[in-house]
N, C-alpha and C positions, 0 to 999 in steps of 0.2 A: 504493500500500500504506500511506502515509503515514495513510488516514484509517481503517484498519481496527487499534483500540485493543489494546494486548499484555493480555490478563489479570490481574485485579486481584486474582485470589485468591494469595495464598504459603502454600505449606504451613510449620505452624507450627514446624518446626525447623529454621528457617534462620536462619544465623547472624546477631547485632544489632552493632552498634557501641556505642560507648558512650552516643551519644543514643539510642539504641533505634530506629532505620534498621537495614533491610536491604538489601542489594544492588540486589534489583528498587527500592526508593524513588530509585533516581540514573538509573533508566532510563529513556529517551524512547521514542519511537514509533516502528514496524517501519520499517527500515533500509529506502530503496529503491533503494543503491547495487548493484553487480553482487556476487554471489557472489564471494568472495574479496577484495574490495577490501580494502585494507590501510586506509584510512579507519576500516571499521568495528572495525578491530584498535586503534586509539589511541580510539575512542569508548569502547569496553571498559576503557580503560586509562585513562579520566579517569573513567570508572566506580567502579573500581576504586579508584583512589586518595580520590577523596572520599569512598567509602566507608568506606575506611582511616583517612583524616583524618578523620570522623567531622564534614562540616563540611553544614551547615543548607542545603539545597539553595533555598530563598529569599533566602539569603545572597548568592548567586551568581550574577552579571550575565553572560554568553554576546554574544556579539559577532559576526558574519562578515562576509563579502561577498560575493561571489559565484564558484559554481564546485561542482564536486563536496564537494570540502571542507566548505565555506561551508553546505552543506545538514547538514552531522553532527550542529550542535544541538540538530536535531530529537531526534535518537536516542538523547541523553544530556541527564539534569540536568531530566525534564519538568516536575519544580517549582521550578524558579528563571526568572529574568527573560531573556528573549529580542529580540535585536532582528539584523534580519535588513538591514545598511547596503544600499547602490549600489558598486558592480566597484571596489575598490582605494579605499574609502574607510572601512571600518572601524576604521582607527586612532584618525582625528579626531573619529568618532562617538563611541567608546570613550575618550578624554582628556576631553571636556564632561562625561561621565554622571559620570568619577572625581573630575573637580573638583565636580559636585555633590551628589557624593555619596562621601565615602571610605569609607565603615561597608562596602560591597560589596564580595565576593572577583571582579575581574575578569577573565575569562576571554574571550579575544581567539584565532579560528580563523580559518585562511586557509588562499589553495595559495599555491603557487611563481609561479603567474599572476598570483593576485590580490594578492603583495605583491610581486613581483620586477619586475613590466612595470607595468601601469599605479598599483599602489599602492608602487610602489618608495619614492617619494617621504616618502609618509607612513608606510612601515615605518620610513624613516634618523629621521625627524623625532619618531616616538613614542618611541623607543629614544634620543634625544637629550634629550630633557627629563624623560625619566626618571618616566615615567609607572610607576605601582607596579600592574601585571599581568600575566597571564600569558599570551605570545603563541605560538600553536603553529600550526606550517607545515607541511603536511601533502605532502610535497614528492614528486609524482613523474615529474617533467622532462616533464609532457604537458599539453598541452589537449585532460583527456578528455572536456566538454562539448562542443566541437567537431574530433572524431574524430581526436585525437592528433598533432598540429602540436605540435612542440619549444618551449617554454619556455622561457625566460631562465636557469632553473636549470641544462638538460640540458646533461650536459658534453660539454667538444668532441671529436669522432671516433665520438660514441654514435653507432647504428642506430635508424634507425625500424622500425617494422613492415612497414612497404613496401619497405627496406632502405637508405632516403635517410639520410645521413651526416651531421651535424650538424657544421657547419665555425666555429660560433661559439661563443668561452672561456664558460662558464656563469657566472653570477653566484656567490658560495659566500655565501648570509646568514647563517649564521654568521660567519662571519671580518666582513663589514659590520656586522653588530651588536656585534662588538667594539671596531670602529673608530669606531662611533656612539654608545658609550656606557651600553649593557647592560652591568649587573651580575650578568645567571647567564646564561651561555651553554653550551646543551648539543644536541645531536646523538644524535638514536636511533634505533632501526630499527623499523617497525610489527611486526615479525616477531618481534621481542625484547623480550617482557615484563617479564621479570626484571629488565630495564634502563628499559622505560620508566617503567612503573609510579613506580619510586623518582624517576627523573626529573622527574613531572610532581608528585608531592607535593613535593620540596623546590624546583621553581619555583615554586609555588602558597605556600609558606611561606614565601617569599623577599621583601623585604619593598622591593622596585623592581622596574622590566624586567625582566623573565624571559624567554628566546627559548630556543623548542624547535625545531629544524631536524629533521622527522620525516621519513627513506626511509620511502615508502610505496609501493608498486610499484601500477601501473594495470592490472591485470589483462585490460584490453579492449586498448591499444595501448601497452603500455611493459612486458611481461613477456616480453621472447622473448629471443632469442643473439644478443647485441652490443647490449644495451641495458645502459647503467652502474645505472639503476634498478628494475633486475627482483630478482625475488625471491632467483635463483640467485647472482646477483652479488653482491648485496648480502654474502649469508651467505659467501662466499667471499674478499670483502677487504673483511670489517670487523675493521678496528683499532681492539680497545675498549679505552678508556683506563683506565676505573676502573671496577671493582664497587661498587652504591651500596646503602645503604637510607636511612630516613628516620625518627627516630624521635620523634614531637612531644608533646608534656604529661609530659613525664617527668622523673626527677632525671637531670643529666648524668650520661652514664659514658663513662669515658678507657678509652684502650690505649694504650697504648707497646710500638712492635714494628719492625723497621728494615726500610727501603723495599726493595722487591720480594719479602717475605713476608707471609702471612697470618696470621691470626688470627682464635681463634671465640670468642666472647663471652654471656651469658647476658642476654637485654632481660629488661624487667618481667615481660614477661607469659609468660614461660616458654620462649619460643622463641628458639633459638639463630641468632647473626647471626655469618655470615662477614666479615670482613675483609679489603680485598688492599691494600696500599698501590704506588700506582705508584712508576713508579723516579726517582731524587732528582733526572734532567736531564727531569721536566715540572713548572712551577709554574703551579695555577690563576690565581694574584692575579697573573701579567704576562701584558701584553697583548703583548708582543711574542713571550717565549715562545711563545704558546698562536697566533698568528698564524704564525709560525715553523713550530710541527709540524705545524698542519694544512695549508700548501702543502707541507711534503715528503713528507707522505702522500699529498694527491693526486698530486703528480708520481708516483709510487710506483704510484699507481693504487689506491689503499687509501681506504676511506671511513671519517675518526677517527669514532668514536663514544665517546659518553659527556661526563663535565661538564669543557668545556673551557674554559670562563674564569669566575671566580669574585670579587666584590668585595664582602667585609660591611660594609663601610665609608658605600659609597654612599649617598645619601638621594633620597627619592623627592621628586614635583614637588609635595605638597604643603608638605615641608621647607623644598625650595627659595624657593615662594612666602611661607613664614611664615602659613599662613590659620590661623584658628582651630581647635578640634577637635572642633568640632561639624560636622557634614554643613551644606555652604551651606542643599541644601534644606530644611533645617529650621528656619534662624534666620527670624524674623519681620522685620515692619517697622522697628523701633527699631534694628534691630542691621544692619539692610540697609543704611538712607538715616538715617545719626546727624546730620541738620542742617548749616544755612548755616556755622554755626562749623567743625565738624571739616572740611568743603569748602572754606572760606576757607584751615585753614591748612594743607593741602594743594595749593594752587593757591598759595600762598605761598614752599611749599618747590621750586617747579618754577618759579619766576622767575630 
């Protein structure tokens, strides 16, 4: 279905953002995952959001690797940059293009396969030097390319579809991206718009590592009674931590209002934003809190959702290294190979 194109006409009253995009401008080519996938629910939702954020869909570098997942950027973002890595190696691909290029918004997709088993490695390692993109895990404890064999994520005592028992602890990459080094760590459900939406705009605004741990149920071998990532369960023990939105190009505006009530507030543009402040025993900016609550919910049996570790402070690996602020690929010869001199005393300082 991939090569049969969506419709280029839009009827003329559909809403613009402020570069004058409409919705259909962020969409890719007809979905050719199964009916209901929950993939194509978080494609909709980074749909969504850049449409919101109003951000230049050439801007936008797409990343995967391989897997059900891995195939979504087809279906989103058809005018931005694409590159399509080899099994659990999207991250390393994805760190070279940002070092040569930082001007691009990077957007990095995976499954729970492709970054849990074999690209485990380079998930801890991207998330460790603090690469400034956005990585999103589109997590549903199966390998539904090869007929729903349990995952590194699926947790332990789930059911299969065949009704074999999962005897092995699941990995949680959230909680490993906290321990690695991500600066916005958050958790969402495909199922829950209202949450993810804001989620994936303020990782995409976030100005380092950003890890979205997305339930997304498999509608073919991970949706049935006694699976931890079916759709029923899901809605059933999620424990959402915070209500969010996101508001970007604007004057700030404060609240002060005390934790565990709401408040509703007036944005620019007319529409009215709810408020929930969590309760005063969860702090985003500690990593041990935020590791803390999400093992006593899982014991709990409860899956946290929402934004659970937060650092503004952090700096990204271009900080780190000190490179210029031009895009490498753009500087020229002179400024690549500055001569025998600045090489001398460089070879100098390393004596």
């Amino acid at each position: 279905m991939t090569y049969i194109a969506k419709p280029k006409l839009h009827h003329p009253s559909l809403p613009r953002n402020k570069i004058g995009f409409t919705r259909r401008d962020y969409e890719g080519t007809i979905s050719t995952l199964c009916a209901g996938c929950g993939h194509d629910s978080i494609s909709a939702a980074i749909v969504q959001a850049c449409f919101e954020l109003s951000i230049e869909p050439h801007r936008v570098a797409k990343l995967s690797g391989i897997g059900c997942s891995s195939k979504t950027p087809t279906y989103f973002l058809g005018g931005s940059h694409g590159f399509n890595t080899v099994h659990g190696r999207m991250p390393s691909v994805l760190t070279g293009a940002y070092l040569a290029n930082r001007d691009l918004i990077y957007l990095g997709v995976s499954g729970d396969g492709d970054s849990a088993s074999i690209g485990l490695g380079q998930f801890a390692h991207i998330m460790r030097r603090g690469v400034n993109m956005t990585y999103i895990v589109m997590n549903n404890g199966v390998y539904g390319l090869t007929k729903g064999q349990f995952s590194a994520t699926a947790d332990k005592g789930s059911k299969a579809k065949k009704g074999t028992v999962n005897v092995d602890s699941g990995i949680d990459l959230a909680s490993m991206a906290i321990l690695m080094g991500a600066s916005f760590v958050a958790r969402s459900f495909s199922g829950d718009k209202g949450q993810l939406v804001p989620l994936i705009k303020a990782a995409i605004s976030h100005p380092g590592p950003a890890i979205l741990d997305v339930i997304s149920p498999c509608v073919a071998f991970n949706n049935h009674k006694g699976s931890t990532r079916s759709y029923d369960y899901v809605r059933e023990h999620n424990a959402t931590l915070n209500r969010l939105d996101v508001i970007a190009g604007a004057e700030p505006m404060t609240a002060d209002y005390a934790p565990g009530t709401s408040v509703t507030i007036e944005q620019p543009n007319g529409e009215r934003l709810e408020l929930h402040k969590v309760a005063e025993d969860y702090e985003t900016s500690s990593k041990a809190a935020a590791l803390a609550y999400i093992q006593a919910r899982e014991e709990a049996g409860m899956v946290t959702t929402g934004l659970l570790y937060y650092d503004p402070a952090r700096r990204d690996l271009h900080g780190r290294l000190n490179t210029v602020s031009s895009p490498l690929n753009r500087l020229d010869e002179t400024a690549l190979c500055p001569g025998p001199v600045a090489l001398g005393t460089i070879n100098d300082s390393l004596r």
